[in-house]
C-alpha positions, -999 to 999 in steps of 0.1 A, spaced: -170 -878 615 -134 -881 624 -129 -871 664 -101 -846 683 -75 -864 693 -71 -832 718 -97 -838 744 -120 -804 744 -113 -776 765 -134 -754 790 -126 -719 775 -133 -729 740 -176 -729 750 -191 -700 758 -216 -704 790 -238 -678 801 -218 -671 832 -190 -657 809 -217 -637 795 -228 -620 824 -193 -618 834 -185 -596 799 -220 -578 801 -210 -568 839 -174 -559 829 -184 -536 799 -216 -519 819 -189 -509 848 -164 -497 818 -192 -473 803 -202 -463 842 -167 -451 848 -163 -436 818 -196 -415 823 -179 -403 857 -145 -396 834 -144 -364 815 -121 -342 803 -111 -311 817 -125 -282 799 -98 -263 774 -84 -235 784 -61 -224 754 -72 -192 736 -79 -184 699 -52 -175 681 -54 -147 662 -77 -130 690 -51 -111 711 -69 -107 744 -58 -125 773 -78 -154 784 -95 -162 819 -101 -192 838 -120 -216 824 -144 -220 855 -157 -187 846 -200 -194 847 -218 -175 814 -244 -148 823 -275 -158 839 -302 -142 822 -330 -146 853 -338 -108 864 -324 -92 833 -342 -63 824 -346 -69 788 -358 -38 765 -391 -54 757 -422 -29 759 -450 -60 772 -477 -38 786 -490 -58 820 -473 -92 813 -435 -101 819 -409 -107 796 -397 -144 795 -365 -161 785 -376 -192 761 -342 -201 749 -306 -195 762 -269 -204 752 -234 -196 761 -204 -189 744 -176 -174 740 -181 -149 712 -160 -121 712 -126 -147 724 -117 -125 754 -120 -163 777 -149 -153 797 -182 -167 777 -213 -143 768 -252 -155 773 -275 -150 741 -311 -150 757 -338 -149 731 -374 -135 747 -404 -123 743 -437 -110 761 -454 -140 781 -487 -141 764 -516 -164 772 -524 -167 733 -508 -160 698 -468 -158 692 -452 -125 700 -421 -120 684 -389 -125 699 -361 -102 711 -323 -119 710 -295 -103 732 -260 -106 741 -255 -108 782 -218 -101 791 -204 -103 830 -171 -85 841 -152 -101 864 -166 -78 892 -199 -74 885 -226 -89 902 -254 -91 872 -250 -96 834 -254 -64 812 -271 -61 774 -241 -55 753 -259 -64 718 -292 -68 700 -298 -92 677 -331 -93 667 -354 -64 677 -391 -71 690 -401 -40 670 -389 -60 635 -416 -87 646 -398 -116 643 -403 -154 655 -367 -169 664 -368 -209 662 -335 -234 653 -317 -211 677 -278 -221 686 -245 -208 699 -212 -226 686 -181 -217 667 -178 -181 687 -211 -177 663 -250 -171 669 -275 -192 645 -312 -190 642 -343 -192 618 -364 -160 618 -397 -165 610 -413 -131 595 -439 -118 570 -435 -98 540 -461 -75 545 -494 -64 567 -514 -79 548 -501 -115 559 -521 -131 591 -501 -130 621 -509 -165 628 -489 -179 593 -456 -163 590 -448 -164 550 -410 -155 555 -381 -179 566 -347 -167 569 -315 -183 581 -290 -158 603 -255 -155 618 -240 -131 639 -203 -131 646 -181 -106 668 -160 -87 641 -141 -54 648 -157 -48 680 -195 -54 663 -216 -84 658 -221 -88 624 -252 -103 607 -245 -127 572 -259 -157 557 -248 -191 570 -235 -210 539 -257 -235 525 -290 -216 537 -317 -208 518 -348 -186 524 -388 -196 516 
């Protein structure tokens, strides 16, 4: 084996103090980066025409809403919640999905829209999504693209145990000409 006639330098081997070194360096770039966000966007929709607000404008909270949900002597709970801006007016809406707080079996579920003016001091009901009364089970629940999502869990007739729900449908609900508007996401497919 033929040797270097260029003696060997430092930086050319790797010793585990340059490791920590890198290790330490990268941990403190992820750190900062964690502390490093974005602002939020604030530009509107096109196509929407209504004048946007601040983007520090908090969604609905749902706590002490008084939901139209007939539960006899228990109370009405909020199991699932998301925020959005659905109608593009800037300010975002609250889609709370609840049902009766009961000790056993699965009530079905009640979805609704929450809006907030500007000057109001508690959310209002502006929409219903899913009715308690169409005894429904909402699951894969999710607000995005100024559109609501879920799986609705149902049954095709009374004849079905309420324990084993036999129907499974997808849903969307988008804000069209003043209305939300129920389709089929594409792709879905019922059982």
């Amino acid at each position: 084996m033929q040797q270097s006639a260029v003696p060997e330098l430092a930086h050319t081997h790797a010793r585990p103090i340059h490791w920590v070194a890198t290790a330490t360096a990268l941990a403190g770039v992820v750190a900062a980066s964690a502390f490093l966000q974005p602002d939020e966007a604030t530009a509107a929709q096109p196509g929407r025409g209504a004048q946007s607000a601040p983007a520090a404008t908090a969604p609905p909270d749902p706590t002490g809403v008084d939901f139209p949900v007939e539960c006899g002597p228990t109370k009405v709970i909020v199991q699932k919640k998301a925020s959005g801006d659905l109608d593009g007016d800037g300010r975002p809406e609250t889609v709370a999905v609840v049902r009766c707080d009961a000790i056993a079996g699965a009530p079905p579920n009640g979805v609704y829209v929450l809006t907030q003016a500007a000057d109001a001091t508690e959310p209002r009901i502006v929409a219903t999504l899913v009715d308690p009364k169409d005894r429904l089970t909402v699951k894969d629940f999710a607000v995005s693209d100024a559109s609501v999502t879920a799986t609705l869990l149902g049954y095709s007739s009374s004849d079905v145990p309420r324990c084993c729900p036999d129907v499974d449908e997808r849903a969307k609900w988008q804000w069209k000409n003043g209305t939300f508007v129920r389709s089929v996401p594409a792709g879905a497919q019922s059982v």
